[in-house]
KOLDRENZA-970570 format. One record per residue (C-alpha): z, x, y; residue number from 1. Coordinates in Angstrom, 1 decimal, m for minus. Each point is the difference from the previous one (the first is absolute). Example, Ala and Ser with C-alpha at 12.3 -4.5 7.8 and 13.67 -1.06 7.14 Angstrom:
% KOLDRENZA-970570
(rolo (7.8; 12.3; m4.5); 1)
(rolo (m0.7; 1.4; 3.4); 2)
//
This chain:
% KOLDRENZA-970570
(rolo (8.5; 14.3; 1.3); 1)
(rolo (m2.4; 2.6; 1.2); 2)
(rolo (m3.2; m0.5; 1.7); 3)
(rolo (m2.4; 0.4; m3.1); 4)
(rolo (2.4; m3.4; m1.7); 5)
(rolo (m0.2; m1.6; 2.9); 6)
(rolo (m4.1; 0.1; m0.1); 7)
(rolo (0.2; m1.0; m3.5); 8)
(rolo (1.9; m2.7; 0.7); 9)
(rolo (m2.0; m1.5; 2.4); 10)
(rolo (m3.3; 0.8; m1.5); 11)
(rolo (2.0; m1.7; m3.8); 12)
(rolo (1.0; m3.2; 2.4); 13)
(rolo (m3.8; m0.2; 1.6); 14)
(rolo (m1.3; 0.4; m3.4); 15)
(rolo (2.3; m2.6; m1.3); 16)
(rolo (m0.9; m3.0; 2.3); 17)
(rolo (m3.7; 1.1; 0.0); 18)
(rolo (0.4; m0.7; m3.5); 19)
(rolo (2.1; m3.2; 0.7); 20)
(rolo (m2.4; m1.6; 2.9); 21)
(rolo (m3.1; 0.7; m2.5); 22)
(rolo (1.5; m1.9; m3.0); 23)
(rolo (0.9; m2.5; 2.0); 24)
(rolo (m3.3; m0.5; 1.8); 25)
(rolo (m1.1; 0.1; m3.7); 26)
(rolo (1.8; m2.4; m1.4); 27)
(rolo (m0.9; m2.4; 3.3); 28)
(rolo (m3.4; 0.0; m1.4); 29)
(rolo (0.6; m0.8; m3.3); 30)
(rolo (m1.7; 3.7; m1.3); 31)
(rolo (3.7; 1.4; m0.9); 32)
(rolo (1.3; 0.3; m3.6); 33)
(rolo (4.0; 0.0; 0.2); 34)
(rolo (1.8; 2.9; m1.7); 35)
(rolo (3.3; m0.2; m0.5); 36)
(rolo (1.1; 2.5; 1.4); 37)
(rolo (m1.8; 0.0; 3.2); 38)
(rolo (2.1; m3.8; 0.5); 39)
(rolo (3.5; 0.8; m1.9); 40)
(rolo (2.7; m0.5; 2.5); 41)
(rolo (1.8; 3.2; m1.6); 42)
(rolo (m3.0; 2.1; 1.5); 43)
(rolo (0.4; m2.2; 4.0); 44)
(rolo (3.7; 0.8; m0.4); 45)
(rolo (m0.8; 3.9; m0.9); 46)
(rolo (m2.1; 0.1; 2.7); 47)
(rolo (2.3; m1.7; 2.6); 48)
(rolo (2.6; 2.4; m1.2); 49)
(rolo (m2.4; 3.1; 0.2); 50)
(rolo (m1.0; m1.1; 3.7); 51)
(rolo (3.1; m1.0; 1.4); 52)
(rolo (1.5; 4.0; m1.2); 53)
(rolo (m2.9; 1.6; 1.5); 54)
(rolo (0.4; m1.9; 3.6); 55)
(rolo (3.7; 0.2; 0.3); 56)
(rolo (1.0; 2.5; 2.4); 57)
(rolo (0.7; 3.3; m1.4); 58)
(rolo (2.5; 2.3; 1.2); 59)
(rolo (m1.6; 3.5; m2.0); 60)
(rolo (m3.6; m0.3; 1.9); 61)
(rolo (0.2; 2.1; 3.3); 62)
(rolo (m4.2; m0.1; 0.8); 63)
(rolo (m0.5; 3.4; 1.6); 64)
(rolo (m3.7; m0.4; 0.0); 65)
(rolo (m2.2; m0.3; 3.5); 66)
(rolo (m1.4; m2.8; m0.2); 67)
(rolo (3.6; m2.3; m0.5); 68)
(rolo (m1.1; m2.5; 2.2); 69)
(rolo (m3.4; m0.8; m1.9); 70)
(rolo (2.2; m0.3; m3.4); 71)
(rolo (2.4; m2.1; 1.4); 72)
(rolo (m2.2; m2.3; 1.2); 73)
(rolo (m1.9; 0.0; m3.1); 74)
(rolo (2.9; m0.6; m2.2); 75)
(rolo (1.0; m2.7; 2.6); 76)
(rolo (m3.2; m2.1; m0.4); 77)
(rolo (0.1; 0.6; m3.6); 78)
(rolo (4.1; m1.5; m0.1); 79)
(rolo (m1.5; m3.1; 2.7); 80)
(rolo (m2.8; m1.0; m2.2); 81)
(rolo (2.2; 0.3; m3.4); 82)
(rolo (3.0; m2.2; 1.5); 83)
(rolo (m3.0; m2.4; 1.3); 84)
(rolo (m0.7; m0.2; m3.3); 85)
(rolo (2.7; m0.4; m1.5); 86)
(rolo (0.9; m2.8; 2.7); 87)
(rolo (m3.2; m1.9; m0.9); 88)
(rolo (0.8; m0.2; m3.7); 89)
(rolo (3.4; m1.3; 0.0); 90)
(rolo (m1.6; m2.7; 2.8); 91)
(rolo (m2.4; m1.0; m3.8); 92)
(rolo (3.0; m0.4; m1.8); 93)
//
């Protein structure tokens, strides 16, 4: 993966559990209509599949950008808060 697919990767993943911690402060309220495919476990699984590719070690990205550090730490905090996550939620089951 090059740089540019990593940033879209991240930003896809942010968007995703923005979009995840909304609905579910939605639904905690009672305001939230369900749609079946925001609560299919088909699209959980896609997405555990889609996350679990994009933060597996890849041996074809060589960062030769300034600024390594900074991205590494970013894509660290990004991986620590997605496996907290995903911690939490097989805890619920």
């Amino acid at each position: 993966m090059n740089h540019s697919n990593l940033d879209k990767a991240a930003t896809r993943i942010q968007a995703s559990y923005r979009g995840y911690k909304t609905r579910k402060e939605l639904s905690s309220i009672g305001t939230h209509e369900q749609h079946p495919s925001s609560t299919s476990p088909r699209t959980h699984d896609e997405y555990d599949n889609t996350h679990n590719k994009i933060l597996s070690p890849s041996a074809e990205y060589h960062p030769e950008v300034d600024g390594e550090d900074d991205d590494n730490a970013a894509a660290t905090k990004i991986q620590a808060a997605y496996r907290g996550y995903r911690v939490r939620k097989d805890l619920e089951k």
